[in-house]
C-alpha positions as CSV (number, residue, x, y, z in Angstrom):
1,X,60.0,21.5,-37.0
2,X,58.2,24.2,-38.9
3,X,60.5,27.1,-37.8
4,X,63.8,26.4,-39.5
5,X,61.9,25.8,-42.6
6,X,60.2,29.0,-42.1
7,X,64.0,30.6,-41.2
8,X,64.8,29.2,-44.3
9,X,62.1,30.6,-46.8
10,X,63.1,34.0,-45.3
11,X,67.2,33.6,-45.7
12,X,66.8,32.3,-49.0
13,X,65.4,36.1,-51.0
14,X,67.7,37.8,-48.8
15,X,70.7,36.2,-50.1
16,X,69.3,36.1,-53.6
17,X,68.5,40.3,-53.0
18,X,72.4,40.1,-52.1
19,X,73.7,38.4,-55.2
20,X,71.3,40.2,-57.3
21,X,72.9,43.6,-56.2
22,X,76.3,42.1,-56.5
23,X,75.5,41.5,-60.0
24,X,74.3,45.2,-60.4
25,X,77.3,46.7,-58.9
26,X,79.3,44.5,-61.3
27,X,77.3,45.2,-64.3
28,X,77.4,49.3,-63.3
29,X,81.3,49.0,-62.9
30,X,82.0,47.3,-66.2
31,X,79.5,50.2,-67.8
32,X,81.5,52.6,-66.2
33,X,84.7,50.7,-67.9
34,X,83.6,50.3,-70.8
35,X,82.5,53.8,-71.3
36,X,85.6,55.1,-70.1
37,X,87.7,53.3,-72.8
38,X,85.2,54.1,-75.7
39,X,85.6,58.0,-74.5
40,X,89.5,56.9,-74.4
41,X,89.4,55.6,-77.7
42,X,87.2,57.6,-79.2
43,X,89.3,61.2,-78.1
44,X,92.6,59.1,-79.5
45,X,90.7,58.4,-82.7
46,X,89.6,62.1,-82.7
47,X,93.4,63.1,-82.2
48,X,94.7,60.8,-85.1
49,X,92.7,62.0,-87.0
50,X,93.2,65.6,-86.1
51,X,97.0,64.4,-86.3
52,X,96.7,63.3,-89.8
53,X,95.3,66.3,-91.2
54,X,92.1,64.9,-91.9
């Protein structure tokens, strides 16, 4: 009786340690997107700018 709940109690972090570091990777890859397209926006600000005679 007492060793499924015990199974249990040790599943339960792992899978929370699992969604955790789903939630990192996702967080790092939107950083990484979201940097990427303020650099992208920033350099085609930059060249409008440079464009425009500023």
């Amino acid at each position: 009786m007492h060793i499924p709940k015990q199974k249990a109690s040790l599943c339960r972090p792992h899978f929370i340690g699992r969604i955790f570091l789903k939630l990192h990777q996702l967080r790092n890859f939107l950083d990484t997107l979201i940097s990427r397209s303020w650099m992208k926006g920033f350099t085609c600000l930059r060249l409008f700018q440079l464009t425009m005679g500023e």
